[in-house]
C-alpha positions in Angstrom: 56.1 26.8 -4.4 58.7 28.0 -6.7 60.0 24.0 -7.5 55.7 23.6 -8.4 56.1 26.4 -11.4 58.5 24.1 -12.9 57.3 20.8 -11.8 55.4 20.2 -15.4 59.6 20.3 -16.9 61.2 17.9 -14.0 61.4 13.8 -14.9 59.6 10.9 -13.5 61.6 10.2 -10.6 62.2 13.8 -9.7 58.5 14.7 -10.0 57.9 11.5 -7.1 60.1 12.6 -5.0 58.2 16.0 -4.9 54.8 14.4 -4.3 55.7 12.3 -1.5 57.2 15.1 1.2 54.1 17.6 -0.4 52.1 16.7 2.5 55.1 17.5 5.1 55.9 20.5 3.4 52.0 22.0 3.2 51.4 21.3 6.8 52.2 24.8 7.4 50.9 26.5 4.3 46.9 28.2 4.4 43.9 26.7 3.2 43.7 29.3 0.6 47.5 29.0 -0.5 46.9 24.9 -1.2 44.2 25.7 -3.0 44.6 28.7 -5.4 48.2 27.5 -5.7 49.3 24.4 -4.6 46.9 22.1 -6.1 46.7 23.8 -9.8 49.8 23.3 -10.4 49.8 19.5 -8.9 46.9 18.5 -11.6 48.9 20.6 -14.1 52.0 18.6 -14.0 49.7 15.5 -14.4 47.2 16.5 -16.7 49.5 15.2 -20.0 51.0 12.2 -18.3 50.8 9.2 -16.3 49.6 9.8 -13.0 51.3 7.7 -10.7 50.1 6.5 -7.5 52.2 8.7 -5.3 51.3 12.0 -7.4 47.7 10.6 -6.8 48.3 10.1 -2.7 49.4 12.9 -2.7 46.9 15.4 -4.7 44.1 13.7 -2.6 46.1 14.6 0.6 45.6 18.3 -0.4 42.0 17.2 -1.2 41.1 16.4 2.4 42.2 19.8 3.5 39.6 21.4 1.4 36.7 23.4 2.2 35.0 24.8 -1.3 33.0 22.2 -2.7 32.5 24.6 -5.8 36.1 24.6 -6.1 36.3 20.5 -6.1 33.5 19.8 -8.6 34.6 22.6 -11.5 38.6 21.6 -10.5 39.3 18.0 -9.0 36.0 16.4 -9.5 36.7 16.3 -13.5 40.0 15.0 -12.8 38.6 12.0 -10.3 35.9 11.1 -12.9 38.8 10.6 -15.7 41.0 9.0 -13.7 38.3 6.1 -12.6 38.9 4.7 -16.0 42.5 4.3 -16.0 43.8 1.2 -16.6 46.3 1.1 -13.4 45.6 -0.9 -10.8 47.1 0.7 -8.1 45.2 4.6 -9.3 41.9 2.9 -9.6 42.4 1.3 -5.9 43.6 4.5 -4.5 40.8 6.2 -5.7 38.2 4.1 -4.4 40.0 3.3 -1.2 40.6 6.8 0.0 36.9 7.9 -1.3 36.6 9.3 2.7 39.0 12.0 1.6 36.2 13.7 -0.6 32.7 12.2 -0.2 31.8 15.3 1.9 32.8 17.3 -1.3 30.5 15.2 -3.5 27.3 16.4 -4.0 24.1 14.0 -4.7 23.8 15.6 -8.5 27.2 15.1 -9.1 27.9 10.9 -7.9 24.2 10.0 -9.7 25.9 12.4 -12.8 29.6 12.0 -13.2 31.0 9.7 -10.1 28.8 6.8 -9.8 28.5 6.2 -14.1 32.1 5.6 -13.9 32.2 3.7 -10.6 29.4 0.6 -11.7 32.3 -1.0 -14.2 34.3 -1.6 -10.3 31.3 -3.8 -9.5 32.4 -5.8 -12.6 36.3 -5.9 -12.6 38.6 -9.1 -12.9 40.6 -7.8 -10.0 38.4 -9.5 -6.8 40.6 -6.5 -4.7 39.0 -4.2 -7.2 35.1 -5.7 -6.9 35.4 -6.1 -2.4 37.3 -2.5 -2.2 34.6 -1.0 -4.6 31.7 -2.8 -2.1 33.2 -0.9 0.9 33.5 2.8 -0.3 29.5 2.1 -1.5 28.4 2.3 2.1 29.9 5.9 1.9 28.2 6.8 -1.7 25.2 5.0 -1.4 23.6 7.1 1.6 24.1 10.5 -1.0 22.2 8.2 -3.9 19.0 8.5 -5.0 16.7 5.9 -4.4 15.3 5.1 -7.5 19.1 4.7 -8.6 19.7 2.4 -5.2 16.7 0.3 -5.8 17.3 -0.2 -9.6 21.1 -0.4 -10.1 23.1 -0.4 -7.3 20.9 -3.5 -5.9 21.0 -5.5 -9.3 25.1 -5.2 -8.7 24.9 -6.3 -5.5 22.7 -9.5 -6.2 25.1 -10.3 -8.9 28.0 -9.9 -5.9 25.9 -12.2 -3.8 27.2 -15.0 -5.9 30.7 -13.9 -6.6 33.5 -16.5 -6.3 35.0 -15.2 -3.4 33.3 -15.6 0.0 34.8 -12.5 1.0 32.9 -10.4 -1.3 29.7 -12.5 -0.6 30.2 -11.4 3.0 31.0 -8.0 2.3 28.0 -7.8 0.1 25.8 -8.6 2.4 27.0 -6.5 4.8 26.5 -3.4 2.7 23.1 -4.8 2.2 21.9 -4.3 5.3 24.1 -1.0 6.3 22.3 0.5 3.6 18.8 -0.2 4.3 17.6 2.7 5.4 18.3 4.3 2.5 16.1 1.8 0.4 12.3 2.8 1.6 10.3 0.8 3.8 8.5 -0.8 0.6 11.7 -2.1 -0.7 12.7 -3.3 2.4 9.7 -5.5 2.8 10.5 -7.1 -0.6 13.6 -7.8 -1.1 15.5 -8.2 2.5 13.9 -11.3 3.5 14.4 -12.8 0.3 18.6 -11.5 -0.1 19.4 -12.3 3.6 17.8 -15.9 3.9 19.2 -16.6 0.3 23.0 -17.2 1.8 22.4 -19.0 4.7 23.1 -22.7 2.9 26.6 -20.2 1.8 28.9 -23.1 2.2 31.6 -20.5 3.8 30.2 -19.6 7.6 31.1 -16.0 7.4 28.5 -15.6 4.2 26.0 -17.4 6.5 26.9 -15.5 9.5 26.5 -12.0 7.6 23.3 -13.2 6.5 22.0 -13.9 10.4 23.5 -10.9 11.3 22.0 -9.1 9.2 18.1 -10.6 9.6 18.9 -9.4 13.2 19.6 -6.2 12.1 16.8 -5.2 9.8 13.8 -7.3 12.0 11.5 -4.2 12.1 11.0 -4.8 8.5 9.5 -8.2 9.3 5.9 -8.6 9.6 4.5 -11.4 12.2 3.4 -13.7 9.1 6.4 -13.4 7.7 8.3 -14.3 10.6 6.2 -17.1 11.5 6.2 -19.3 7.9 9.4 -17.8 6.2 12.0 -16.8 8.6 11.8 -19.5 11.4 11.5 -22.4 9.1 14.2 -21.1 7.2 16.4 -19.7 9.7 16.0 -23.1 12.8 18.1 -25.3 11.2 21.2 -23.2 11.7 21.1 -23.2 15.1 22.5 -27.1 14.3 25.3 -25.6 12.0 28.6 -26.8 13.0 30.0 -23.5 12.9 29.7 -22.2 16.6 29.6 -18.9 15.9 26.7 -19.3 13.2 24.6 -21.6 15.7 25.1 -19.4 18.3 23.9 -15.9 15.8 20.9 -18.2 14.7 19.6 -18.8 18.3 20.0 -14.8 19.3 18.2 -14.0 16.3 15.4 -16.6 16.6 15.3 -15.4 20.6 14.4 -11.8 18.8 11.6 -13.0 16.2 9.9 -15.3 19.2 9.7 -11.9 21.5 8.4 -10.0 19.1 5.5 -13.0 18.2 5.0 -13.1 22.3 4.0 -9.3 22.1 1.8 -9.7 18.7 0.2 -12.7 20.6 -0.1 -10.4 23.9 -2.0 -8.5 21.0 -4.3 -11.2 20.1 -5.3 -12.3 23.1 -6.8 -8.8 24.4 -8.9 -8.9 20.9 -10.0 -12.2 22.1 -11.1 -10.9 25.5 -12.6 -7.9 23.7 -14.8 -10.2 21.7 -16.1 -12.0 24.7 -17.3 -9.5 26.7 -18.8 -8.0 23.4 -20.8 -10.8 22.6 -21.5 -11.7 27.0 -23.2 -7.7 26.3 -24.8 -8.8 23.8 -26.2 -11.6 25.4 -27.5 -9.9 28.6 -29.1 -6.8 26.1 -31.0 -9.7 24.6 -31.9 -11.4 27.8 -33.3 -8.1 29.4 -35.5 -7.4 26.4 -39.4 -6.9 27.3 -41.5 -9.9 26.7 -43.8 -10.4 23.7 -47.9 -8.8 24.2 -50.6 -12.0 23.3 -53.8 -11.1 23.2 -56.6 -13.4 25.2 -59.7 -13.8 24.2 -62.5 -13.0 26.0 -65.7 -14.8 27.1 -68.0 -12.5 25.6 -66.3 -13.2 21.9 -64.1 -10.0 22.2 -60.1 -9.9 22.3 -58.5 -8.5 25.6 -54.9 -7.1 24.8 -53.0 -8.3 27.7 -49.1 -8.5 28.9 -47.1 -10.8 31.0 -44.1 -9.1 32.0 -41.4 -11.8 33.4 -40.6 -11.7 36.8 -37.3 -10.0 37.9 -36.1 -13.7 39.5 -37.0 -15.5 36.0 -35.3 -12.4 34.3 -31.7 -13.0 35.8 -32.2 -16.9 35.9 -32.3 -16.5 32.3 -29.4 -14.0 31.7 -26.9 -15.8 34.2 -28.0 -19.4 32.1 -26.9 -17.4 28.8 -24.0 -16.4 30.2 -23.2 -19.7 30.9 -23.8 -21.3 27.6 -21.8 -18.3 26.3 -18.5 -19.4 28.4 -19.1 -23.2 27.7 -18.1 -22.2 24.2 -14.7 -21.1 25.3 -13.9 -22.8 28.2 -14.8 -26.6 28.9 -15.3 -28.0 31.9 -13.7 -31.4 31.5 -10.6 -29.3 29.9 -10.3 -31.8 26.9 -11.1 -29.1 24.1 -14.2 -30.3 22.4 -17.6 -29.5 22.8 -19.6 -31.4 24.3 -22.8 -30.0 24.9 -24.3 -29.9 21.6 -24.1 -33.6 20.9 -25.4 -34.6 25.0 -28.2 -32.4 24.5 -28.9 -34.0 20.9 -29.2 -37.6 22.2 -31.4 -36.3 25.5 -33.9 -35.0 23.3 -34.0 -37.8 20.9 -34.4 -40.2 24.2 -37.1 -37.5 25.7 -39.4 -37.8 22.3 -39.7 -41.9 22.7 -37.8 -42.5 18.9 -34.4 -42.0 19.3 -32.4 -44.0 17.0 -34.1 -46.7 17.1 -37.4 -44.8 14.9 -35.0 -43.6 12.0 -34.3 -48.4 11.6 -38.6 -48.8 12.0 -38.9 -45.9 9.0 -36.0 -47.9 6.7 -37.4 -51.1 7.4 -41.2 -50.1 6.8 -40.1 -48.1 3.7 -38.1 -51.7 2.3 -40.8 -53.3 2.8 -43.5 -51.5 0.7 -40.8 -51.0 -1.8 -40.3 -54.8 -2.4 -44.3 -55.4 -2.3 -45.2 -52.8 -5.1 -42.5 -54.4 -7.1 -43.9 -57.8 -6.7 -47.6 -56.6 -7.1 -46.5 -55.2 -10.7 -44.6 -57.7 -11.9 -47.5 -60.3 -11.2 -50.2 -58.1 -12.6 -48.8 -57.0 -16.2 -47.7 -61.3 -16.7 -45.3 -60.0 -19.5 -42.1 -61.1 -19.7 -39.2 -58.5 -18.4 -37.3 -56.9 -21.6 -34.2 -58.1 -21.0 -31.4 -55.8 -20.0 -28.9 -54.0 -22.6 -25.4 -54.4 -22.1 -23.0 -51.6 -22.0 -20.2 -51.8 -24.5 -17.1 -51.8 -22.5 -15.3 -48.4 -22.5 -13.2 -47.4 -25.8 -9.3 -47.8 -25.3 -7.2 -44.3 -25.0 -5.5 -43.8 -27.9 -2.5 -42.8 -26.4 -1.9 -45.4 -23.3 -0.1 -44.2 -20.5 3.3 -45.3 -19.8 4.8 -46.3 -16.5 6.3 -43.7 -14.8 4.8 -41.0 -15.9 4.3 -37.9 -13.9 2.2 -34.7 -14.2 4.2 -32.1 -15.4 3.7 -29.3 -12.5 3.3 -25.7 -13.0 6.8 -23.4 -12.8 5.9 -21.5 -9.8 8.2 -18.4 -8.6 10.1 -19.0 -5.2 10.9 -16.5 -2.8 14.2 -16.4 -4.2 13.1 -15.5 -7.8 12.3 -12.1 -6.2 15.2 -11.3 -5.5 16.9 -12.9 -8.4 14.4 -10.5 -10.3 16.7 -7.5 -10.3 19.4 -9.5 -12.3 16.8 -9.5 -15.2 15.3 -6.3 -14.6 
C-alpha cells in the first residue's frame, strides 16, 4: 500500500512489475481496503499514460472482487468506456475478453448508454481476432440489452458478420444468433430466424452449415406447421446428402424433429375431420326425423278436409340409416380407389330409366340440322336475288416494332426470403 502512494513517480518497467504480483499480494487484503484504496490509486497511476496490458489484467482482477456497482459505474466504468477506444490491440482484446469480470456490475442503462456505443466499432474492426472475440462477449451483453436496440442494431451487425471472410466468425455468428433468441420477442423470431439460419446452409465451410442446423433445431418452437412444411424441409432435405458426415447426420435429427411435430399437427387435423363427420351424420338424422308435410284432400261434397300422413316409424329409420349411408359413401368408397362413383352410376341409370339416354340429345342435333339447312334453302329460292358477295377482311396491320428472336418477358423483381433478412443491412 505504501509502494501504491508513489506508484504514479515509478518507470514503466517498475510500474509492471507492480501490477503483475497485485493479485497475489491483495488475496489477503478486505473488500473495502481494494476498493477505497487499492484500486484509486491503480487508475491514478494510469490515468496520464499508456495503460499497458498487465496494469489492465491487473485492475480488472481487483474488478472481479467487487461488490458496489455504484462504485464501478461513477469510478471504473468511465475508465472501461475510454479505454474501448484505444488503439492497442492487446487493451481492446483484454477488455472484451474478460467482459465476465464486470457484466454483473453493468447495469442495462449504462451498456445501451456508455458501454455498447463504444463496443459496435468491434463489430467492424480489421483485426478478425477483434470482430469473433467481440461476437462472444455479445452473448453476455446482449441478454441486459434492450430489445428495440437488439432487434435494430445489434442484429444488422450480426447479418453483416453472417458474410464475414472468415468461416469462423460466420459460425460464431450464428451461434450467438440463436443463444440470443429469447431475448428477441416472439415476433422477431418468426421473421427473421428462418430466414438467417437457412441462409448459410449452402456456407461452403461445414461448420457455418452445421451452426445453421444446429441452430433451426434449437429455435423449432418458433416454426409454424406451414412454415415447416414448404420452407424448411425443402430447404433443409438436401443436406442430409452433404458430404460432411457430421452435417448429414445434424440434417436428419433435425428433419426427424419438424416430421414429429407435423405427425402431432396432423393428429390435430384428423380429430377436426372426425368432428365434422359426425356434425354433419347429426345433421343428417335431425333432418330425416323431421315431421312430414300436412296436404289437404279434397272432399266429395266440394269442401277441403285438412289431413296428415305421418310416416311410419319402419319408413322413418329406413330413411335415416339410407342418409347415413350416402353421407359415408362421400368419405369412404367401397371399391377403395378414391373417386366417386355414385353420382355418375346414378346419372346414366336415370337417363336409361327415362327411354332417351344419350342417344335423344343425337335425334334433337340431327332434327335441329335438318330444319336449319331447309329454311336456308326455302329463303334462298324464294327472294331469286343473287347473294351480295362477301367482303374481304384486310389482312391484319404489321407491328411496328417486330419481335426479335429470343426475346423474353422481363419478370417482375420479387423479394426472396432472404431479402428479409438482408433488410436489416439497409435499414
Amino acid at each position: 500500500v505504501v509502494f501504491l502512494e508513489s506508484l504514479i513517480l515509478k518507470d514503466e518497467p517498475e510500474r509492471n512489475r507492480f501490477f503483475r504480483g497485485l493479485k497475489q499480494a491483495t488475496r489477503s487484503l478486505p473488500g473495502f481496503v481494494i476498493q477505497r484504496k487499492v484500486l484509486p490509486g491503480c487508475l491514478a497511476a494510469v490515468e496520464f499514460g499508456n495503460v499497458s496490458s498487465s496494469a489492465l489484467e491487473a485492475i480488472l482482477d481487483l474488478v472481479e472482487n467487487t461488490r458496489d456497482e455504484q462504485f464501478f459505474e461513477a469510478s471504473i466504468l468511465p475508465f472501461i468506456v475510454k479505454l474501448l477506444s484505444s488503439q492497442d490491440f492487446f487493451v481492446r482484446m483484454m477488455l472484451i475478453s474478460s467482459i465476465h469480470k464486470y457484466i454483473r456490475l453493468l447495469s442495462s442503462s449504462a451498456i445501451e448508454s456508455k458501454f455498447y456505443p463504444g463496443l459496435q466499432s468491434y463489430f467492424k474492426d480489421a483485426d478478425p481476432r477483434i470482430r469473433d472475440q467481440t461476437i462472444k462477449c455479445m452473448s453476455l451483453v446482449a441478454p441486459k440489452m434492450n430489445q428495440k436496440t437488439l432487434n435494430s442494431s445489434l442484429l444488422q451487425h450480426l447479418a453483416q458478420l453472417q458474410r464475414d471472410p472468415e468461416a469462423a466468425i460466420r459460425t460464431n455468428t450464428t451461434v450467438l444468433i440463436s443463444k440470443i433468441s429469447t431475448h428477441l420477442g416472439e415476433a422477431s423470431c418468426k421473421r427473421i430466424l428462418l430466414n438467417a439460419f437457412t441462409r448459410v446452409l449452402n456456407d461452403p465451410a461445414p461448420s457455418v452449415r452445421n451452426a445453421g442446423i444446429l441452430a433451426l433445431k434449437e429455435t423449432a418452437q418458433y416454426y409454424s406447421e406451414e412454415d415447416i412444411a414448404k420452407r424448411l424441409i425443402p430447404t433443409l432435405a438436401p443436406c442430409v446428402t452433404d458430404p460432411d458426415p457430421s452435417v448429414s447426420v445434424s440434417s436428419f435429427q433435425c428433419l426427424q424433429t419438424n416430421f414429429d411435430k407435423l405427425k402431432d399437427y396432423l393428429k390435430q387435423r384428423e380429430k377436426e375431420l372426425a368432428e365434422m363427420r359426425a356434425q354433419q351424420a347429426q345433421a343428417q338424422a335431425q333432418k330425416a326425423q323431421s315431421p312430414a308435410p300436412t296436404h289437404a284432400i279434397a272432399s266429395s261434397s266440394g269442401g277441403a278436409v285438412g289431413t296428415s300422413y305421418a310416416r311410419p316409424a319402419a319408413e322413418q329409420q329406413g330413411a335415416l340409416n339410407a342418409m347415413a349411408l350416402e353421407s359415408a359413401d362421400i368419405f369412404d368408397n367401397d371399391d377403395g380407389d378414391g373417386w366417386d362413383d355414385d353420382g355418375l352410376d346414378d346419372l346414366i341409370q336415370d337417363d336409361g330409366a327415362d327411354g332417351g339416354g344419350l342417344s335423344s340429345l343425337d335425334d334433337t342435333v340431327n332434327q335441329q340440322m335438318s330444319e336449319l339447312m331447309k329454311d336456308g334453302a326455302g329463303a334462298g329460292a324464294g327472294a331469286g336475288a343473287p347473294m351480295r358477295p362477301k367482303k374481304h377482311l384486310a389482312p391484319p396491320r404489321p407491328s411496328k416494332k417486330p419481335m426479335r428472336l429470343g426475346a423474353t418477358k422481363r419478370q417482375s423483381k420479387v423479394k426472396s426470403d432472404d431479402d428479409a433478412w438482408g433488410d436489416l443491412l439497409n435499414s
